[in-house]
PDB file of the backbone (N, CA, C, O) and the ligand in Angstrom, with CONECT records:
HET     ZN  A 101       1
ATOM      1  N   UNK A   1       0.852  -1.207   0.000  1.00  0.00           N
ATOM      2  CA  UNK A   1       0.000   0.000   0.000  1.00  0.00           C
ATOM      3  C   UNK A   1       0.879   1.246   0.000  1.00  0.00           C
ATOM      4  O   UNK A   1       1.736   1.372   0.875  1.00  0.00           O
ATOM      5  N   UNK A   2       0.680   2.308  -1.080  1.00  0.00           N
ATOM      6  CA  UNK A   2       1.291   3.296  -0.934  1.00  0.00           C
ATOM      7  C   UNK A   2       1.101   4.356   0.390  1.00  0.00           C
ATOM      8  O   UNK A   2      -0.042   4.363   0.848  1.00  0.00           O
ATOM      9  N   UNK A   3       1.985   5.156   0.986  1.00  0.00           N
ATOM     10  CA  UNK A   3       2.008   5.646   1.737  1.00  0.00           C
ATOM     11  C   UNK A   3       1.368   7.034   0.832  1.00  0.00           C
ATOM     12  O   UNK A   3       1.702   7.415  -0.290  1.00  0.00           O
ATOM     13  N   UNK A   4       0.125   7.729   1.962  1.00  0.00           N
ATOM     14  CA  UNK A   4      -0.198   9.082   0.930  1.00  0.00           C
ATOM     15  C   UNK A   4      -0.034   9.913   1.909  1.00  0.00           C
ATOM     16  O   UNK A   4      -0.968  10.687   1.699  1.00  0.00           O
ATOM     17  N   UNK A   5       0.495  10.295   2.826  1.00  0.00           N
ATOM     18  CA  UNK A   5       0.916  10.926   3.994  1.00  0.00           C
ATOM     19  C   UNK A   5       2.216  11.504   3.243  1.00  0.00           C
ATOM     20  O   UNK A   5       2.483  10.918   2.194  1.00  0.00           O
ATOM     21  N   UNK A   6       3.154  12.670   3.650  1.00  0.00           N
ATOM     22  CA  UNK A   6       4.094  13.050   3.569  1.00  0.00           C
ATOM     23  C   UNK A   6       4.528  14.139   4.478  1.00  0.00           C
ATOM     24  O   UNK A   6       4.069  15.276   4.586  1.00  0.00           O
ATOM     25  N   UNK A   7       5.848  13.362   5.334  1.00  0.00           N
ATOM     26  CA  UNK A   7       6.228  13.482   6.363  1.00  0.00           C
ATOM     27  C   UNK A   7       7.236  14.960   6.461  1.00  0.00           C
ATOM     28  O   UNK A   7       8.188  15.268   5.744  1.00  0.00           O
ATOM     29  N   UNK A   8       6.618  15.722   7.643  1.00  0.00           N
ATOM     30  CA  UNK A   8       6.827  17.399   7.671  1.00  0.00           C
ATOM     31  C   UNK A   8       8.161  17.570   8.444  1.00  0.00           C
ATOM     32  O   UNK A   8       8.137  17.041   9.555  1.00  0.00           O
ATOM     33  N   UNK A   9       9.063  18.052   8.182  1.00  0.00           N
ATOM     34  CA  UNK A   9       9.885  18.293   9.132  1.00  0.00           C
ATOM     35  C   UNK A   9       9.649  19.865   9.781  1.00  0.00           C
ATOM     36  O   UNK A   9       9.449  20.795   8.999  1.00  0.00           O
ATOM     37  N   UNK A  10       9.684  20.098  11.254  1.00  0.00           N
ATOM     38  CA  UNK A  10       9.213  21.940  11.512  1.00  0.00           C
ATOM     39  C   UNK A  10      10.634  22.198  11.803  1.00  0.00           C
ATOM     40  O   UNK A  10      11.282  21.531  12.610  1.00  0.00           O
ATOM     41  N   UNK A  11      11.176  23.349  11.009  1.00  0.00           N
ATOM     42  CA  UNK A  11      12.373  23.600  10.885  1.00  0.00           C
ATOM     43  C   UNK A  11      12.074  24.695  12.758  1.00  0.00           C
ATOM     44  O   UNK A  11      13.113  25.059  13.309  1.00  0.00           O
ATOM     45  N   UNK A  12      10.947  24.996  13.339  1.00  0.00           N
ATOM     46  CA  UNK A  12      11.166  25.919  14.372  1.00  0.00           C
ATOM     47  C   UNK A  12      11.522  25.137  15.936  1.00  0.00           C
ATOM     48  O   UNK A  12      12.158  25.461  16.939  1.00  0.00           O
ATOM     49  N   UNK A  13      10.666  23.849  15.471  1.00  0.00           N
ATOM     50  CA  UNK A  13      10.828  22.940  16.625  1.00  0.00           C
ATOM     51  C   UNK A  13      11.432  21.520  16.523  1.00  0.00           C
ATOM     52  O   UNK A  13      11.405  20.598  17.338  1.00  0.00           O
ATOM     53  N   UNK A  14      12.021  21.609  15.213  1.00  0.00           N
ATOM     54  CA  UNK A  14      12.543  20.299  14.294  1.00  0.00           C
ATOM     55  C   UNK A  14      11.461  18.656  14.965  1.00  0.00           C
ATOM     56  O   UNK A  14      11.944  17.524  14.922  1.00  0.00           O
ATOM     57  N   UNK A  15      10.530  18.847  15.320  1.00  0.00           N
ATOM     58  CA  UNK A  15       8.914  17.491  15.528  1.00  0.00           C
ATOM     59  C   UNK A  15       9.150  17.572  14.099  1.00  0.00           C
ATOM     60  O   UNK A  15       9.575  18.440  13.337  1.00  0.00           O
ATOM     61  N   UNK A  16       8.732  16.370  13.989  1.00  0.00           N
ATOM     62  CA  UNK A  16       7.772  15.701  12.547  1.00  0.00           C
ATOM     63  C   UNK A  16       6.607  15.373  12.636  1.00  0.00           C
ATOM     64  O   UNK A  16       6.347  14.430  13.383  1.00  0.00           O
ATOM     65  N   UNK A  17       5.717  15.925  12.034  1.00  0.00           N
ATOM     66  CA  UNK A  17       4.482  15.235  11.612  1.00  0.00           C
ATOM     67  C   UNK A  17       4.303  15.133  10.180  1.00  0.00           C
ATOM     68  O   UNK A  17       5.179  15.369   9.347  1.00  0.00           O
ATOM     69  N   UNK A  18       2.864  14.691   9.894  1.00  0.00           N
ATOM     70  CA  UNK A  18       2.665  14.338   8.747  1.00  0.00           C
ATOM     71  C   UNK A  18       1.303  14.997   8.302  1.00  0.00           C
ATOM     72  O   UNK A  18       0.378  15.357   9.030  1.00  0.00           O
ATOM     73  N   UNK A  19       1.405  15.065   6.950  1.00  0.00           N
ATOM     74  CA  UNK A  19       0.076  15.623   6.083  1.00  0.00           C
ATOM     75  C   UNK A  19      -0.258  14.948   5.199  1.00  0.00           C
ATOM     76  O   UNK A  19       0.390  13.903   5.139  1.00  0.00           O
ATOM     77  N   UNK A  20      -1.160  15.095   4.295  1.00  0.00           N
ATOM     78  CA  UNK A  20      -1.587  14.105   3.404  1.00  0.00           C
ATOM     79  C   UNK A  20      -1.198  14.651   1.667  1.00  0.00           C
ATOM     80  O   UNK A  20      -2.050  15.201   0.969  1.00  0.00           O
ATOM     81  N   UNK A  21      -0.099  14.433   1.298  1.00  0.00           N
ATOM     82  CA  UNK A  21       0.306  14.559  -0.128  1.00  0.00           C
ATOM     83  C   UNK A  21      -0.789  15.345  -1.076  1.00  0.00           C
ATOM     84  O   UNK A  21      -0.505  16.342  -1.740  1.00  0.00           O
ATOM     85  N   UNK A  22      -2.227  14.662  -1.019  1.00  0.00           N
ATOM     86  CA  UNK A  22      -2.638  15.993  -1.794  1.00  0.00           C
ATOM     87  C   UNK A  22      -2.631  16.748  -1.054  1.00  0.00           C
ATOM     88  O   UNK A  22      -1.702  17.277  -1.663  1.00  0.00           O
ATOM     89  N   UNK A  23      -2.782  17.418  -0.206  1.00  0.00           N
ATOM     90  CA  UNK A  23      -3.203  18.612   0.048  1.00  0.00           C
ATOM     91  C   UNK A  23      -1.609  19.640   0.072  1.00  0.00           C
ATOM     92  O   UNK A  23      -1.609  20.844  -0.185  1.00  0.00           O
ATOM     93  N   UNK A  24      -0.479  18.920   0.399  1.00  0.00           N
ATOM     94  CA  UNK A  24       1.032  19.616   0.293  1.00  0.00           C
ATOM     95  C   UNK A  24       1.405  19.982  -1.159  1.00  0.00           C
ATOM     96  O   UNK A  24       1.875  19.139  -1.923  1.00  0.00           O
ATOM     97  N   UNK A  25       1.232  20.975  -1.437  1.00  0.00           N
ATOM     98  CA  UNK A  25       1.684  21.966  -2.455  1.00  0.00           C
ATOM     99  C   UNK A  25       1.872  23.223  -2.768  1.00  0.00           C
ATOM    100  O   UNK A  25       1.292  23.982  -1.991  1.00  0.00           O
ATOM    101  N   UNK A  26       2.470  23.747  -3.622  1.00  0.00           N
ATOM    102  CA  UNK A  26       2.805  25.472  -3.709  1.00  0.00           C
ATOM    103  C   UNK A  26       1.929  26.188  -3.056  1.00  0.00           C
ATOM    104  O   UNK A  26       0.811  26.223  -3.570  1.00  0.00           O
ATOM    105  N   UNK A  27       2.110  26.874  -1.914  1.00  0.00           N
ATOM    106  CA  UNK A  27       0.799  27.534  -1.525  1.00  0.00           C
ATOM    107  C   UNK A  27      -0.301  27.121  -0.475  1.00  0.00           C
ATOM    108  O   UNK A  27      -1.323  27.647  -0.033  1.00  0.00           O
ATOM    109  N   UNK A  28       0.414  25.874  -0.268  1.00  0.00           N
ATOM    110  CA  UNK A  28      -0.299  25.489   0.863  1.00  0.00           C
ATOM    111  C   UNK A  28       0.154  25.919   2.401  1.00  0.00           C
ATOM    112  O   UNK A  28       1.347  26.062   2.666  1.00  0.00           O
ATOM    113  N   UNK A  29      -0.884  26.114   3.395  1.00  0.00           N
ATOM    114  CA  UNK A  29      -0.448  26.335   4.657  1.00  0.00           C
ATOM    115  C   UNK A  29      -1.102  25.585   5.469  1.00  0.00           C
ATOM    116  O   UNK A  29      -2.281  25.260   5.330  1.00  0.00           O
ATOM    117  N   UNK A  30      -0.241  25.209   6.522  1.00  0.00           N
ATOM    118  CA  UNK A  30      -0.551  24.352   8.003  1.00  0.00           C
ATOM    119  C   UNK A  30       0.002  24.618   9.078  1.00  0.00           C
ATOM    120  O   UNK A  30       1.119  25.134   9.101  1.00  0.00           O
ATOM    121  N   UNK A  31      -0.513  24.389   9.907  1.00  0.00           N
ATOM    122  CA  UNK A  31      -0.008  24.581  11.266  1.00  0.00           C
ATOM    123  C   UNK A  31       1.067  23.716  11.537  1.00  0.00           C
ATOM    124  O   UNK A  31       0.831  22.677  10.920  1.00  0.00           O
ATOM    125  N   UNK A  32       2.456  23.590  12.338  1.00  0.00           N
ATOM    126  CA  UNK A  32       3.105  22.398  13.055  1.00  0.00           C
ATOM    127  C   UNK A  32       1.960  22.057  14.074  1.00  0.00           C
ATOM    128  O   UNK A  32       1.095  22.845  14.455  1.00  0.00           O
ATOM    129  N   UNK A  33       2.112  20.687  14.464  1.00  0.00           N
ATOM    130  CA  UNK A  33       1.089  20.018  14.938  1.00  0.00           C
ATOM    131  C   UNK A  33       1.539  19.683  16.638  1.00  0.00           C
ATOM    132  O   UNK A  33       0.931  18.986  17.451  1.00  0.00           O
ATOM    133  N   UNK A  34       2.956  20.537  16.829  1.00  0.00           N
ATOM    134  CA  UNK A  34       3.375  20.409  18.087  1.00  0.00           C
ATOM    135  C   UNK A  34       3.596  21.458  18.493  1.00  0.00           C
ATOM    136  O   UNK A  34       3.412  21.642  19.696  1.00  0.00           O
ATOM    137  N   UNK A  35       4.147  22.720  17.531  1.00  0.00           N
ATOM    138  CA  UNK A  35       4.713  24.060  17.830  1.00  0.00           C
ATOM    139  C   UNK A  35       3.317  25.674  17.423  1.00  0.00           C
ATOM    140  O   UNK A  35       3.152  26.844  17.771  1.00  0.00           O
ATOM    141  N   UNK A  36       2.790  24.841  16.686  1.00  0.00           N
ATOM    142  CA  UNK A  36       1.878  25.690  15.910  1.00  0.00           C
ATOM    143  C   UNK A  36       2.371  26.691  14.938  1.00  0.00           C
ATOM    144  O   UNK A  36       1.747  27.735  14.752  1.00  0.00           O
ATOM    145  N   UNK A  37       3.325  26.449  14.394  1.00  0.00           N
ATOM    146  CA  UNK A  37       4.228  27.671  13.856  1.00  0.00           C
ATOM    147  C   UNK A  37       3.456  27.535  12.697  1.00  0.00           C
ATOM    148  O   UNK A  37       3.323  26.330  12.486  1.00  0.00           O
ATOM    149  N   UNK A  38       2.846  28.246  11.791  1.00  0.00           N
ATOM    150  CA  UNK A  38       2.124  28.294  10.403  1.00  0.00           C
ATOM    151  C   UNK A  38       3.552  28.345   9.393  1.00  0.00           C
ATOM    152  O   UNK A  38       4.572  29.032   9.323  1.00  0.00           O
ATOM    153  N   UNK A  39       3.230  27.721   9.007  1.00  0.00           N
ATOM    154  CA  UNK A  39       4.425  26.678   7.650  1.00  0.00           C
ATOM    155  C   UNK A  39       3.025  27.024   6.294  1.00  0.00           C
ATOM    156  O   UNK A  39       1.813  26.902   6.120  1.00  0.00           O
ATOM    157  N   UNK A  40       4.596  27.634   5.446  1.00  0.00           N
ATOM    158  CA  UNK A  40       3.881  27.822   4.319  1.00  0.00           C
ATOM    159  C   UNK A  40       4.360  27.075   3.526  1.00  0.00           C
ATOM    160  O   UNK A  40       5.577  26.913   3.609  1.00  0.00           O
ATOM    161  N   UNK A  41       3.761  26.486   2.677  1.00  0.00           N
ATOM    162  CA  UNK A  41       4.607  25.657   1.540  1.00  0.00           C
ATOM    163  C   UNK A  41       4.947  26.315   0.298  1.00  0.00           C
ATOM    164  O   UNK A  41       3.941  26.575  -0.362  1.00  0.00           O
ATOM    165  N   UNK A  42       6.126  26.699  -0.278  1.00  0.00           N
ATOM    166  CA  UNK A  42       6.950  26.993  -1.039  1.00  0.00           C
ATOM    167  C   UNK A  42       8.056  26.702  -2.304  1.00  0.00           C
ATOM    168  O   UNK A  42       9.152  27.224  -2.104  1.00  0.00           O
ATOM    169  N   UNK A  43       8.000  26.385  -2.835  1.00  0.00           N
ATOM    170  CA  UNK A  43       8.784  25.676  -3.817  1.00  0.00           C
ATOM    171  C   UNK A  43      10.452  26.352  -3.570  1.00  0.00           C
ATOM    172  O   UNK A  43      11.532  25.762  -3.537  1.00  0.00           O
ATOM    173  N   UNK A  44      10.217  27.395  -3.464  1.00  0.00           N
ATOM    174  CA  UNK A  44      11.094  28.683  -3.863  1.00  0.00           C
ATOM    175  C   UNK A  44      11.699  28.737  -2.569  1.00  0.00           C
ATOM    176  O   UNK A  44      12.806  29.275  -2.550  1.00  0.00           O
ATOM    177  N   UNK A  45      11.181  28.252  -1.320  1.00  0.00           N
ATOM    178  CA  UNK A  45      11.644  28.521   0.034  1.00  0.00           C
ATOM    179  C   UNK A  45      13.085  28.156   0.583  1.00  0.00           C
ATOM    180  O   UNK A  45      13.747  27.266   0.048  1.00  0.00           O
ATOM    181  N   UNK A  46      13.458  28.743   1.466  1.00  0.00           N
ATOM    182  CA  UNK A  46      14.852  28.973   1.719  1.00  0.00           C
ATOM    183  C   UNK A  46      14.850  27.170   2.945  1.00  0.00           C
ATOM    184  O   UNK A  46      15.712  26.446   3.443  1.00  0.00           O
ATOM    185  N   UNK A  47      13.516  27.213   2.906  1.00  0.00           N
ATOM    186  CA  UNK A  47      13.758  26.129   4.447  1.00  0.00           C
ATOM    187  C   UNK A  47      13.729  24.631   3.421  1.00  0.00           C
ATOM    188  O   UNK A  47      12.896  24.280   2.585  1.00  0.00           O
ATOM    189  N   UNK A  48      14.650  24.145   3.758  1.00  0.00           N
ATOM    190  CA  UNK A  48      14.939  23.045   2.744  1.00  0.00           C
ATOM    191  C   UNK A  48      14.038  21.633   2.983  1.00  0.00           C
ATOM    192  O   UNK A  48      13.707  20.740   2.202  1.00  0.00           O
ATOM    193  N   UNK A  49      13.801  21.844   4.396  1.00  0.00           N
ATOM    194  CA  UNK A  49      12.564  20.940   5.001  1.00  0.00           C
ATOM    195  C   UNK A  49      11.545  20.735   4.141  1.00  0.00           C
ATOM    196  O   UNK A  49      11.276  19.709   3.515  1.00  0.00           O
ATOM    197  N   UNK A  50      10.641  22.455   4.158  1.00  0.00           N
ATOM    198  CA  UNK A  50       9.817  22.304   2.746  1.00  0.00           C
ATOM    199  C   UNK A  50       9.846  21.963   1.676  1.00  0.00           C
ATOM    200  O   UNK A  50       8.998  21.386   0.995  1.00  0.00           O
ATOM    201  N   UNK A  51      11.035  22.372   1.413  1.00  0.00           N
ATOM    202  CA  UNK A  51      11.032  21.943  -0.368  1.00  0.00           C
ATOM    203  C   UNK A  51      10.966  20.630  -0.233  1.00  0.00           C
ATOM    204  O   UNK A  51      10.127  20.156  -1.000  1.00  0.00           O
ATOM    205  N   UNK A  52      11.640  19.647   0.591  1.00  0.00           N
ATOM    206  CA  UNK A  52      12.091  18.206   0.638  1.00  0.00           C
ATOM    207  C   UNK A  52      10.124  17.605   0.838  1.00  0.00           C
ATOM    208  O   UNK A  52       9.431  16.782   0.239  1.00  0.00           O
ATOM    209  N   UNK A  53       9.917  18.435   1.838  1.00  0.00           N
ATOM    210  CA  UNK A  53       8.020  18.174   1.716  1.00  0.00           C
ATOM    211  C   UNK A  53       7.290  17.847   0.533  1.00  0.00           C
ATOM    212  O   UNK A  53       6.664  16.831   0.229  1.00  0.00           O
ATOM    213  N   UNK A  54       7.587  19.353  -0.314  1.00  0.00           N
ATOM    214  CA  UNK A  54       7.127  19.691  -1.459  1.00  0.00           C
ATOM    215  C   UNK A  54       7.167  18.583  -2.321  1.00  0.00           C
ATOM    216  O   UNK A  54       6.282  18.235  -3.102  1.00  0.00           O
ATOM    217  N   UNK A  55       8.536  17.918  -2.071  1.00  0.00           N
ATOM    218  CA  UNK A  55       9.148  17.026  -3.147  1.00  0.00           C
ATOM    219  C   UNK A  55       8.437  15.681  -2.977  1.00  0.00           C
ATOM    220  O   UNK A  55       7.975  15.141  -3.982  1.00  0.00           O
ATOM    221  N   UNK A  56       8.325  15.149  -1.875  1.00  0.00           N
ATOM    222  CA  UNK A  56       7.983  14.430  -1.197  1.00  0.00           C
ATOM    223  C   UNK A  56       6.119  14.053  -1.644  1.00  0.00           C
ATOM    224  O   UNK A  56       5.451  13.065  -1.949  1.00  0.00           O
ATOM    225  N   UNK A  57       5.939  15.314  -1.468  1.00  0.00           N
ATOM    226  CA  UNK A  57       4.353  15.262  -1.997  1.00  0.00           C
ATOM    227  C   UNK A  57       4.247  14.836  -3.405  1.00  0.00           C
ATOM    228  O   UNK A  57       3.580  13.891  -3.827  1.00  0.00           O
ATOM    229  N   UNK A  58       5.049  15.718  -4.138  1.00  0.00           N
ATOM    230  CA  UNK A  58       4.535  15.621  -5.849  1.00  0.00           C
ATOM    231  C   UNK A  58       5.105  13.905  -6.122  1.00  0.00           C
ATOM    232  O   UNK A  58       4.728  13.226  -7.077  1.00  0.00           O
ATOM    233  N   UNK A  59       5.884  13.525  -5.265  1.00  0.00           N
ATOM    234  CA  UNK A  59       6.265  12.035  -5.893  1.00  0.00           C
ATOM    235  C   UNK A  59       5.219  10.867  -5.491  1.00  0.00           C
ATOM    236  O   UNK A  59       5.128   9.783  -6.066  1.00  0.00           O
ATOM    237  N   UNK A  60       4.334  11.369  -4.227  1.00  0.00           N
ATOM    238  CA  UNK A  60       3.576  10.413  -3.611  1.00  0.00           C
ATOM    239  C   UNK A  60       2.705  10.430  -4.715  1.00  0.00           C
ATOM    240  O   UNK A  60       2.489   9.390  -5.337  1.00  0.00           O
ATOM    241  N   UNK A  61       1.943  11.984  -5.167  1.00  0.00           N
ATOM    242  CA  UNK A  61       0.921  11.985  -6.192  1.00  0.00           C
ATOM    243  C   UNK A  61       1.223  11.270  -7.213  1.00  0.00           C
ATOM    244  O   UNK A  61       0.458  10.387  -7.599  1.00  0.00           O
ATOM    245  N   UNK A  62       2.294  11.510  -7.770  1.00  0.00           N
ATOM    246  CA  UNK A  62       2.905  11.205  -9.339  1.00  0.00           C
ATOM    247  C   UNK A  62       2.624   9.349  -8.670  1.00  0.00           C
ATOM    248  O   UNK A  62       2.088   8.805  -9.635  1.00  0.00           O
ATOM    249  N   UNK A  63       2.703   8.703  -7.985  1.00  0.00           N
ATOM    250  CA  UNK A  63       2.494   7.240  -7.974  1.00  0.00           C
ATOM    251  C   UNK A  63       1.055   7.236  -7.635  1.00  0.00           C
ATOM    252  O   UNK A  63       0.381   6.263  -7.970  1.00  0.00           O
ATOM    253  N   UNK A  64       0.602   8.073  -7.101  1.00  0.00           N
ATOM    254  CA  UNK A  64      -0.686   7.496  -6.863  1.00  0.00           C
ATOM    255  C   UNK A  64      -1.662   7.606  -8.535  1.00  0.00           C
ATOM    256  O   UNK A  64      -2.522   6.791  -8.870  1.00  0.00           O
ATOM    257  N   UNK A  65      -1.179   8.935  -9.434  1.00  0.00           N
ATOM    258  CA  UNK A  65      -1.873   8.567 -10.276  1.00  0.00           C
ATOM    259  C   UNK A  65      -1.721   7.808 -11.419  1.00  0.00           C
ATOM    260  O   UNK A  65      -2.656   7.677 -12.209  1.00  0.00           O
ATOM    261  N   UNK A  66      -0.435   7.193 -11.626  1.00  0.00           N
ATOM    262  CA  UNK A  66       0.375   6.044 -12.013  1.00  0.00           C
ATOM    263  C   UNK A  66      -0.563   4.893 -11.660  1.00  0.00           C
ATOM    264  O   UNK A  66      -1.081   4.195 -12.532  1.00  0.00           O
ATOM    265  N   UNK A  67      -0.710   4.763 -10.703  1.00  0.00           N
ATOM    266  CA  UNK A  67      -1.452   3.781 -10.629  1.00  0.00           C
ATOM    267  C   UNK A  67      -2.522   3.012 -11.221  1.00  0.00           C
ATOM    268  O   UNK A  67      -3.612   3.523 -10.961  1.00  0.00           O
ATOM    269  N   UNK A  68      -2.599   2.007 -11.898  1.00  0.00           N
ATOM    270  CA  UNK A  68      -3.769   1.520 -12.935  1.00  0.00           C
ATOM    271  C   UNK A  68      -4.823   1.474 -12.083  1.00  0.00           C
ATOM    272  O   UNK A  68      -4.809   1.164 -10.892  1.00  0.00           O
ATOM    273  N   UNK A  69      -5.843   1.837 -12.843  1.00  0.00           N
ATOM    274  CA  UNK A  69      -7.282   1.724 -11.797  1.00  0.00           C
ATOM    275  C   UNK A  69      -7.511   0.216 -11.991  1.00  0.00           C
ATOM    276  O   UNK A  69      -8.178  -0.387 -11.151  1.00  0.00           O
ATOM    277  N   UNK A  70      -7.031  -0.381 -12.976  1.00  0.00           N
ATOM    278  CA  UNK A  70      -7.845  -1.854 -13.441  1.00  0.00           C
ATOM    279  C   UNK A  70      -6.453  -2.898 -12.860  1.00  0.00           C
ATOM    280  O   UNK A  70      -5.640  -3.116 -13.758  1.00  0.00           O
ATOM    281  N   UNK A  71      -6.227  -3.324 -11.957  1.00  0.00           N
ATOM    282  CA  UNK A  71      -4.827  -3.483 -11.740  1.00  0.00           C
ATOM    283  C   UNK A  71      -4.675  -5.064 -11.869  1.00  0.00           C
ATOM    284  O   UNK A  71      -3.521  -5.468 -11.721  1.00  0.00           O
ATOM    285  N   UNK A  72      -5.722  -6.090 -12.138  1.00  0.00           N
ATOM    286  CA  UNK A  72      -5.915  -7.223 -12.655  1.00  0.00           C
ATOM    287  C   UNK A  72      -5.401  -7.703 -14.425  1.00  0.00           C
ATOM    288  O   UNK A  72      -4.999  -8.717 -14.994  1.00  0.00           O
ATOM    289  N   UNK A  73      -5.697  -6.376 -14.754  1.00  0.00           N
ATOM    290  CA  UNK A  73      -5.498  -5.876 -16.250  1.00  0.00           C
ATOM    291  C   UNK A  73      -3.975  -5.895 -16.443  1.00  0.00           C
ATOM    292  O   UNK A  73      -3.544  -6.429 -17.464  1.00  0.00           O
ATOM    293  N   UNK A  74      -2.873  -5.206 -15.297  1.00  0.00           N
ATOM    294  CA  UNK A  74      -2.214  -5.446 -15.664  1.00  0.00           C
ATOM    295  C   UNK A  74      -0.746  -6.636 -15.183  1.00  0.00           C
ATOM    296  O   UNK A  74       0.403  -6.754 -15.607  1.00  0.00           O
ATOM    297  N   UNK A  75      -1.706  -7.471 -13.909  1.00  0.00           N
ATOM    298  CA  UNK A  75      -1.156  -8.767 -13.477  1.00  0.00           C
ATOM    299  C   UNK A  75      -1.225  -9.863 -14.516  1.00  0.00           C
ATOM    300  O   UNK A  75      -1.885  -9.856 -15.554  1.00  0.00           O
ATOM    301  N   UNK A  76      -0.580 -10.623 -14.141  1.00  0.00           N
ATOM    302  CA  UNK A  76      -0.761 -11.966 -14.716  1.00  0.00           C
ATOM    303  C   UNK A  76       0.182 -12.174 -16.220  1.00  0.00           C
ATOM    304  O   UNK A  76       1.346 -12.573 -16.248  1.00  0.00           O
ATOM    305  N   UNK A  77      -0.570 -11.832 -17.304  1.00  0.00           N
ATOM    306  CA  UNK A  77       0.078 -11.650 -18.916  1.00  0.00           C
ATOM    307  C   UNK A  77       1.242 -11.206 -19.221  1.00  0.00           C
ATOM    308  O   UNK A  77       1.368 -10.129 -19.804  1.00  0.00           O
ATOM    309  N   UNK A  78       2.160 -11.881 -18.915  1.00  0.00           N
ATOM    310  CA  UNK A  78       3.342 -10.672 -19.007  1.00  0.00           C
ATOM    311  C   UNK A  78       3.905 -11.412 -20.627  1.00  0.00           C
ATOM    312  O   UNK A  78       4.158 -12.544 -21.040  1.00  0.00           O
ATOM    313  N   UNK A  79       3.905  -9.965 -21.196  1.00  0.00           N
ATOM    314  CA  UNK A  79       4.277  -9.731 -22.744  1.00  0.00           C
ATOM    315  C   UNK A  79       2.360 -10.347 -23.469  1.00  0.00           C
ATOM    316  O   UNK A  79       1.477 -11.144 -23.152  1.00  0.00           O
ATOM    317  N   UNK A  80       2.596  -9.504 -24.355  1.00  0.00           N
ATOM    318  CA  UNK A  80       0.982  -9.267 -25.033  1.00  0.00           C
ATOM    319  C   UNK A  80       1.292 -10.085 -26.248  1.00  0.00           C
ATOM    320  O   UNK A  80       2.340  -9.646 -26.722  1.00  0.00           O
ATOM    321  N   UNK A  81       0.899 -10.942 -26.854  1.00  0.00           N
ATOM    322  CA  UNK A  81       1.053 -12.054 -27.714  1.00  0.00           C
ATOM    323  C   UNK A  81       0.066 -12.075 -28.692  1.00  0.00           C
ATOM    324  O   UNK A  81       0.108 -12.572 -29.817  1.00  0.00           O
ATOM    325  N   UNK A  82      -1.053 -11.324 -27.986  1.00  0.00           N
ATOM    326  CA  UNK A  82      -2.096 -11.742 -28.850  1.00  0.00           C
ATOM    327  C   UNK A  82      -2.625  -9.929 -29.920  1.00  0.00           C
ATOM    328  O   UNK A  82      -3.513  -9.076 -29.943  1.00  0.00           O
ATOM    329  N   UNK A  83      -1.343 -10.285 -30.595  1.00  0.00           N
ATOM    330  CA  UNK A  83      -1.557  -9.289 -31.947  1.00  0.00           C
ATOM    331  C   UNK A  83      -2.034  -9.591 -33.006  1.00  0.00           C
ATOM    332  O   UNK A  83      -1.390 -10.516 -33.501  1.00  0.00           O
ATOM    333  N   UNK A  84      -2.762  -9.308 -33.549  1.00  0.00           N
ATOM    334  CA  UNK A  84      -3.977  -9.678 -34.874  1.00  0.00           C
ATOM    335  C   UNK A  84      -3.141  -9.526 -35.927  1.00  0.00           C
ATOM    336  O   UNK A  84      -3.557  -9.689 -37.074  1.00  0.00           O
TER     337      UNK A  84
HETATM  338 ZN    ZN A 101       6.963  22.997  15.182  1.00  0.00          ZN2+
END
C-alpha cells in the first residue's frame, strides 16, 4: 500500500508530523502540529525541510496517479502475444 501521507519536518521545533500529499503543495499552509508555527509551503523557500516536503508530496501523487485503476489488467500476462 502506498504511503499518501508526507512526512513534515518543523524547521522551528525540528517534531515531525505528517500531512496528506494531496493537500502539500505550492501555496499550501498548516499549522506544526506540536509548535503551531504556520508553515507555508513553497517551492522557492529557503527552508529546505519544505522543499524536501514539497518534493515528497509531488512524488507520492505522481504514484498514486500512475497507478492503474484496473490493476488485474495489468497482473498476470506478461508480454501481449495476442496481436492480430
Ligand atoms: Zn513545530
Amino acid at each position: 500500500m502506498t504511503e499518501e501521507k508526507v512526512k513534515i519536518k518543523c524547521t522551528k521545533c525540528s517534531q515531525v508530523f505528517r500531512e496528506r500529499a494531496q493537500k502539500v503543495r505550492n501555496g499550501f499552509q498548516t499549522n506544526c502540529q506540536h509548535c503551531n508555527r504556520l508553515i507555508t509551503f513553497d517551492s522557492a523557500s529557503e527552508d529546505k525541510n519544505i522543499r524536501r516536503a514539497l518534493t515528497s508530496a509531488k512524488e507520492i501523487r505522481m504514484t498514486l496517479d500512475a497507478r492503474p485503476k484496473t490493476e488485474s489488467a495489468m497482473a498476470g500476462s506478461a508480454g501481449d502475444r495476442s496481436q492480430v
